[in-house]
C-alpha atoms as an extended CHARMM CRD file, in Angstrom:
* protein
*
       102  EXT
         1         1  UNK       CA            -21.5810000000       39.9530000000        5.5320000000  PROA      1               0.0000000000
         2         2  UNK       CA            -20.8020000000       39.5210000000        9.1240000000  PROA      2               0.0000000000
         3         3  UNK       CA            -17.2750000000       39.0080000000       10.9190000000  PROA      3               0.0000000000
         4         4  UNK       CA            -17.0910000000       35.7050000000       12.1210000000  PROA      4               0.0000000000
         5         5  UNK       CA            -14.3000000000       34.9750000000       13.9830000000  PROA      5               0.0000000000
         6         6  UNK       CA            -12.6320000000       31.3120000000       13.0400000000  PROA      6               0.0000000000
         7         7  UNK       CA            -13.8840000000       29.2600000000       16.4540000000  PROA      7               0.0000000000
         8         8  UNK       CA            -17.5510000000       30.1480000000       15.4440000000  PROA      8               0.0000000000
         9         9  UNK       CA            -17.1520000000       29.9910000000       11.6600000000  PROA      9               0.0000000000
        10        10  UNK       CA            -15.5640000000       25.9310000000       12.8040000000  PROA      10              0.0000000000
        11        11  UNK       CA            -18.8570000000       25.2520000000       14.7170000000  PROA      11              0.0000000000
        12        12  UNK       CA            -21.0060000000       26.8940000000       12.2580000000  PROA      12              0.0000000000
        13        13  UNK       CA            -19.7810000000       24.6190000000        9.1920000000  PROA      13              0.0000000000
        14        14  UNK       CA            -20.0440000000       21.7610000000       11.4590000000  PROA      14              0.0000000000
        15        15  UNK       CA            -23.2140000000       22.1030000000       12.4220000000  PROA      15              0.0000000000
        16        16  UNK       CA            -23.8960000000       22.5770000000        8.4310000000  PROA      16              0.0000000000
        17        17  UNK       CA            -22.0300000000       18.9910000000        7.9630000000  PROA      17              0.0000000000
        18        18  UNK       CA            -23.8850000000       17.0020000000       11.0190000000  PROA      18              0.0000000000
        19        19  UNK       CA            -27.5370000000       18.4110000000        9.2730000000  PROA      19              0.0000000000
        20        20  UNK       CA            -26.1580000000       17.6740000000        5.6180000000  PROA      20              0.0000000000
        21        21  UNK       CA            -24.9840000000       13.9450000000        6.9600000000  PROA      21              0.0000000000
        22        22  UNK       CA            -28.2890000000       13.9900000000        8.9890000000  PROA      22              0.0000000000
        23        23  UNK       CA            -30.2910000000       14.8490000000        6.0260000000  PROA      23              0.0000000000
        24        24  UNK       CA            -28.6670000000       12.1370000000        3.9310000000  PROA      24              0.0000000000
        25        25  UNK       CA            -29.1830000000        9.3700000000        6.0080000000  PROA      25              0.0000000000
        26        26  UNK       CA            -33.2550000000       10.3500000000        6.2180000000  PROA      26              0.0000000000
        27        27  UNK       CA            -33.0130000000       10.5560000000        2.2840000000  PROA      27              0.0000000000
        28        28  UNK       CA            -32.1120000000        7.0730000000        1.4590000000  PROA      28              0.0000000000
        29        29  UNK       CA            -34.0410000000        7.3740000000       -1.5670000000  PROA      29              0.0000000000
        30        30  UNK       CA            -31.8810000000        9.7110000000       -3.3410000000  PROA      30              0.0000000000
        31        31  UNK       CA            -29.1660000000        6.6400000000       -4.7330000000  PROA      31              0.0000000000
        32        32  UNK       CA            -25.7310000000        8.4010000000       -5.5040000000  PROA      32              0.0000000000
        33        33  UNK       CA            -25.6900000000        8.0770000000       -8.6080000000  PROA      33              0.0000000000
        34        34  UNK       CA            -28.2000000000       10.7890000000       -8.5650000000  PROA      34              0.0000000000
        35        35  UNK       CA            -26.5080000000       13.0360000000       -6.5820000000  PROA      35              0.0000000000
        36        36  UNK       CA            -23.5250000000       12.4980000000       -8.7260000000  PROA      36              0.0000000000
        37        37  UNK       CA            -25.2690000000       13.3950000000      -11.7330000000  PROA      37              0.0000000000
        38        38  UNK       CA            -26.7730000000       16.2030000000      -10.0790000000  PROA      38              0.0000000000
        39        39  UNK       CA            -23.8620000000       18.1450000000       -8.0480000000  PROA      39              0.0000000000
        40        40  UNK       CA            -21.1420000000       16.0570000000       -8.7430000000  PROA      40              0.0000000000
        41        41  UNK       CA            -20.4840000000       14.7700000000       -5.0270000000  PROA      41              0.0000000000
        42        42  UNK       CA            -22.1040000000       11.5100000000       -3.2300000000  PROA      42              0.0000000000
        43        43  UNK       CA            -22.3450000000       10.3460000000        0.2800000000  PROA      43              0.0000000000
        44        44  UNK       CA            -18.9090000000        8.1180000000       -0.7670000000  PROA      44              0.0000000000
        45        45  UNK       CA            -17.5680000000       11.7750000000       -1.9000000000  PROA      45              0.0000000000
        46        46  UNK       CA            -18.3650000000       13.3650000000        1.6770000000  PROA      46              0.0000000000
        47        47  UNK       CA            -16.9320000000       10.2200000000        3.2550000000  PROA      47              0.0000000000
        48        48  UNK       CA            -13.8490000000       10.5670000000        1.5470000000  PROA      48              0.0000000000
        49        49  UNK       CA            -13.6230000000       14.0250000000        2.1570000000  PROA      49              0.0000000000
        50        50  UNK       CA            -14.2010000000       13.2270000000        5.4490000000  PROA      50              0.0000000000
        51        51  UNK       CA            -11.0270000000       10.6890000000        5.7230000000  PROA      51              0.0000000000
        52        52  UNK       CA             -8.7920000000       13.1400000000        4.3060000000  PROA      52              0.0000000000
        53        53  UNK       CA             -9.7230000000       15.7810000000        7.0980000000  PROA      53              0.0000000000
        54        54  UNK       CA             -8.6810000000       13.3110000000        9.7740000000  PROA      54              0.0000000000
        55        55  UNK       CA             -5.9710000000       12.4910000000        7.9420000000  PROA      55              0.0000000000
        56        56  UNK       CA             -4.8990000000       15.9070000000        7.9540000000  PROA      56              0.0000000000
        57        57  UNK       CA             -5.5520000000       16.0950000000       11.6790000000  PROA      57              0.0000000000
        58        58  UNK       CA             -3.5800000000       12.8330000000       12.0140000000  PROA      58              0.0000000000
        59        59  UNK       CA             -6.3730000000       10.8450000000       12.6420000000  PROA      59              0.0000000000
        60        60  UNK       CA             -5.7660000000        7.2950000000       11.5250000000  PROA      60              0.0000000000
        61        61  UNK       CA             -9.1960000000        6.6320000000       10.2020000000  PROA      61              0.0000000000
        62        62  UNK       CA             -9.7220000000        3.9700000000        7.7900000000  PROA      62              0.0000000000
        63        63  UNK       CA            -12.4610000000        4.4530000000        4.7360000000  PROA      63              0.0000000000
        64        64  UNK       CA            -14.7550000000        1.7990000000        6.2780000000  PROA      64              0.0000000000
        65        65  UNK       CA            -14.6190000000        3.8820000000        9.0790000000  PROA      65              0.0000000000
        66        66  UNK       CA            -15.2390000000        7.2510000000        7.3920000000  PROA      66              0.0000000000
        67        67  UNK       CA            -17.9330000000        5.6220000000        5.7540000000  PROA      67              0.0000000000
        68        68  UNK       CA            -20.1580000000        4.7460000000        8.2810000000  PROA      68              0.0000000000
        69        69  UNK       CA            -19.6010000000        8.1110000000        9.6080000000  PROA      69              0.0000000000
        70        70  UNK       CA            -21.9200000000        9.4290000000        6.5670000000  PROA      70              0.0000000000
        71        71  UNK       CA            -24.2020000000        6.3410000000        6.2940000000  PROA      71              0.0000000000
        72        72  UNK       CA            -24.9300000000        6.1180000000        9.6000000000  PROA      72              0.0000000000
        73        73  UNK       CA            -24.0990000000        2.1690000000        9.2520000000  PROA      73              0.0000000000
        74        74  UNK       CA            -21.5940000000        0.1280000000        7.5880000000  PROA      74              0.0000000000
        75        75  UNK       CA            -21.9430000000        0.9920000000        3.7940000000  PROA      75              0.0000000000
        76        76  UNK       CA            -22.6300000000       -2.7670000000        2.7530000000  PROA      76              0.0000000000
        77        77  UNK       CA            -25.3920000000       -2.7150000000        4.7320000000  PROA      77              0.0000000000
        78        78  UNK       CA            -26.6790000000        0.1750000000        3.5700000000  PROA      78              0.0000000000
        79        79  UNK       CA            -26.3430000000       -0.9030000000       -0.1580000000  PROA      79              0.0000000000
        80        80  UNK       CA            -28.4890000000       -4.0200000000        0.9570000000  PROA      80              0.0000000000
        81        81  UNK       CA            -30.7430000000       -2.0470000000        2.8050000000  PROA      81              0.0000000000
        82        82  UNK       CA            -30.8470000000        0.8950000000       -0.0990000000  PROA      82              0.0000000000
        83        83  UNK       CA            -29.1700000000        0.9650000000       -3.3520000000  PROA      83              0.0000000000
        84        84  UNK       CA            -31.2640000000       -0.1030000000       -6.2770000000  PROA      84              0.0000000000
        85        85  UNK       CA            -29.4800000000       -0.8660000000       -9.6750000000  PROA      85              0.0000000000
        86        86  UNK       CA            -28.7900000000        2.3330000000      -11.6370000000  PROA      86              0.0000000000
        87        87  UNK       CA            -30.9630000000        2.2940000000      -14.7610000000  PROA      87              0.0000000000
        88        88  UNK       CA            -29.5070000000        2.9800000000      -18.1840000000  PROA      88              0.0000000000
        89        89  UNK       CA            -29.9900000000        6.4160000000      -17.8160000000  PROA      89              0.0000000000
        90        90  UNK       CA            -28.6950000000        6.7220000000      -14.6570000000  PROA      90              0.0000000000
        91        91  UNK       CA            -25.6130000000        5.1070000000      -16.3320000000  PROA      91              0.0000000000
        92        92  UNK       CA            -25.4690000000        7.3980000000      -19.4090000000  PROA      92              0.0000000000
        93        93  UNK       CA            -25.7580000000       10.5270000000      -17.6340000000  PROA      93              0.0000000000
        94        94  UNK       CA            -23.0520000000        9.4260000000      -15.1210000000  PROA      94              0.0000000000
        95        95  UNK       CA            -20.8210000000        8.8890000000      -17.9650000000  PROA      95              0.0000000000
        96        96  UNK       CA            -21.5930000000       11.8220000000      -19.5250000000  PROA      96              0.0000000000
        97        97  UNK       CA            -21.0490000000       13.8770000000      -16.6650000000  PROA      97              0.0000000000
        98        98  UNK       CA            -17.8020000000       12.2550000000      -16.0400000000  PROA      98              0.0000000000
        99        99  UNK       CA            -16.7100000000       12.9190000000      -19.4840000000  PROA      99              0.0000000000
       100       100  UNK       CA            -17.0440000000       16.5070000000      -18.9190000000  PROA      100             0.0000000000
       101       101  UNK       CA            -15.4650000000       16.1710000000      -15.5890000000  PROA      101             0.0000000000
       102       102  UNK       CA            -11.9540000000       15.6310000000      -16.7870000000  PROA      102             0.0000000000
């Protein structure tokens, strides 16, 4: 593996994040309740994460905020825009995989 010294490793995982985020907002098909069932994380996930990292960096940034950040708009309009009803075994897997979460 490589050295990387810390100012490129920082530009090199956020360049990772801004394609991730980029990719995300293309793939508003994938709902997150598949992606939680899948790898455990969702675009609300990343958004949080995102919130604590300012947060950290004393950035008073407010969920809503974070939020659109990742969605590329303000989440209620992207659930209008985007979010179908989970089916029942959307639902059932969720809980399943939150069972085995904790």
């Amino acid at each position: 593996m490589p050295e990387i010294d810390e100012k490129t490793r920082t530009e090199l995982e956020a360049a990772a994040f801004r394609t991730l985020v980029a990719h995300l907002r293309e793939r508003t098909d994938v709902q997150n309740i598949d992606m939680m069932n899948l790898t455990g994380f969702c675009r609300n996930c990343l958004s949080r994460w995102y919130g604590e990292a300012a947060a950290e960096h004393g950035v008073d940034l407010s969920k809503d905020d974070a939020r659109e950040i990742v969605y590329g708009m303000p989440f209620a309009e992207w659930k209008a825009k985007h979010q179908t009803e989970a089916s029942d075994a959307q639902k059932a897997a969720f809980a399943e995989a939150s069972k085995d979460a904790h």
